[in-house]
C-alpha positions in Angstrom: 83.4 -48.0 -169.4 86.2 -48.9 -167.0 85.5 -48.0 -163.7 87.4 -45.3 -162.8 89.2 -47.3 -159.6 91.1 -50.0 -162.2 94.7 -48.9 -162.7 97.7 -50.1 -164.3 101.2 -49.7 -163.1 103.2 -48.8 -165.6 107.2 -49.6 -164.9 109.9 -48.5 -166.9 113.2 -46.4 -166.3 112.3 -44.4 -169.3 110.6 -41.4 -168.5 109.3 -40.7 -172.5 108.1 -44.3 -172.7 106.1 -44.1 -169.3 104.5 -41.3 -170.4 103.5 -43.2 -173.7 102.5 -45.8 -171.8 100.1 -43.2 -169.8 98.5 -41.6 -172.8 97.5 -45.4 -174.5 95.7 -46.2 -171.0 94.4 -43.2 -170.8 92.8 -43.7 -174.2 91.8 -46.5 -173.2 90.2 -45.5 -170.0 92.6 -47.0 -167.4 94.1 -45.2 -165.1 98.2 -45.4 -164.6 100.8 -44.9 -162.3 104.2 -44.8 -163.5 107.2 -45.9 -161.4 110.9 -44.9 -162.7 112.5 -48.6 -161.0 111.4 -52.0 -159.7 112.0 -51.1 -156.3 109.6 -48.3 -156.3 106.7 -50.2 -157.9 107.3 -53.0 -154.8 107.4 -50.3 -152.3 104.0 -49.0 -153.0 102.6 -52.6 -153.5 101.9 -52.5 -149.6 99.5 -49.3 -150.8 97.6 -50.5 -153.4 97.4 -53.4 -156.1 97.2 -52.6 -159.8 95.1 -54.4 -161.7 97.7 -55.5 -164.2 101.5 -54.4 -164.5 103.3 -53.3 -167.5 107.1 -53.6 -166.4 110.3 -53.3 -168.6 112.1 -56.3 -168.4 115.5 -54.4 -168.4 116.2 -51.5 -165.6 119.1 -50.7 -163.7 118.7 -52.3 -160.4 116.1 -55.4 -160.8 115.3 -56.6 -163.7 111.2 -56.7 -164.7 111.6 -60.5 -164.0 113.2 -60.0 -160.8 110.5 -57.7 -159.9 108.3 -60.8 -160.9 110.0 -63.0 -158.9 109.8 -61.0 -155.3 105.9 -60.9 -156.2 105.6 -64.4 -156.7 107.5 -64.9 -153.7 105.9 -62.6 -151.7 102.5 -63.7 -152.8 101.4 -61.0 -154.8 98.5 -61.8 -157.7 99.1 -59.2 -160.0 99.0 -60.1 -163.9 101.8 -58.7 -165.7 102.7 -57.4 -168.9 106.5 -57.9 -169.7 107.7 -55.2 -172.6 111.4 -55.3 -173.4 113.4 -53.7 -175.9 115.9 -56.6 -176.0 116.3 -58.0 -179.8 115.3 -61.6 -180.5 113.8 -62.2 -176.9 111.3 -64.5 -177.3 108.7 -66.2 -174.6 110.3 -69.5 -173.8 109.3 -72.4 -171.8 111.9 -71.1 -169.3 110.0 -68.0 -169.4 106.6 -69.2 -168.2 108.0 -71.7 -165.4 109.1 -68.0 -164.5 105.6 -66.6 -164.5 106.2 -64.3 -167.2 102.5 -64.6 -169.4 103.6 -62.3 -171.4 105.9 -60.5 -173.6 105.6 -57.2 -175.9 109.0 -56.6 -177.8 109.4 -52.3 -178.1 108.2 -51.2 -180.2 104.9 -52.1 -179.8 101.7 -50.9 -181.1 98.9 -49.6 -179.1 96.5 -52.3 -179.6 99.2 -55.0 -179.0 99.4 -53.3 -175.6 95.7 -52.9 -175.3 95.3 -56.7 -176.1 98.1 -57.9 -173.7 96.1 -56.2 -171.3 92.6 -57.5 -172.4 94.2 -61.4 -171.8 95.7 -60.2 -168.7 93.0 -58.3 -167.1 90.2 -60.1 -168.2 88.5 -57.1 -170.2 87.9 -56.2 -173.6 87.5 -52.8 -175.3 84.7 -54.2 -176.6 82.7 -53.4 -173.5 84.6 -50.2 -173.8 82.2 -49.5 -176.8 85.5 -50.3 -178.6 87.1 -47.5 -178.5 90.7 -46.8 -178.6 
């Protein structure tokens, strides 16, 4: 079992899809907190860190790779989880010099989620007792 203090920040500008987001981790026994902008997931980084971050890639405001980018700078070690519903984006050498690992195009099934998260995190569902 997870233990019940890992968490995943879930940001996207879409309420529906945050609260999608919310009922796959919960499934999956993560805990989330959703944030409706980029701004508001750095704000509460001086709070507490996630143990991963899903972020859109497009929001009004910054962008999920901005968002990356005042981490990085910043020097804030969080593993992220790009999604985007942007057609024909594709993970590019560009990308990674970036620090984007990876990149979920919408939509996305739930274990393609669950196994971005597994590589980023370091966990399997396996030692979930694979459930989900």
């Amino acid at each position: 079992m997870v233990e019940p203090d890992v968490w995943i920040a879930v940001v996207d500008d879409d309420s529906p899809v945050r609260t999608m987001l919310a009922r796959v981790l919960a499934q999956a026994q993560y805990r989330a907190c959703g944030y409706a902008s980029g701004e508001e997931f750095l704000a509460s980084l001086g709070v507490r860190l996630p143990a991963c971050a899903i972020i859109d890639v497009q929001m009004p405001g910054l962008s999920g790779f901005e968002v990356r980018a005042r981490m990085r700078a910043a020097n804030v070690l969080v593993p992220v989880v790009f999604i985007t519903g942007r057609d024909g984006m594709a993970l590019d050498a560009s990308m990674r010099d970036a620090g984007v690992e990876q990149l979920l195009q919408k939509p996305f099934s739930s274990d393609a989620l669950l196994d971005a998260l597994d590589r980023a995190t370091g966990r399997t569902r396996a030692a979930l007792g694979g459930k989900v």
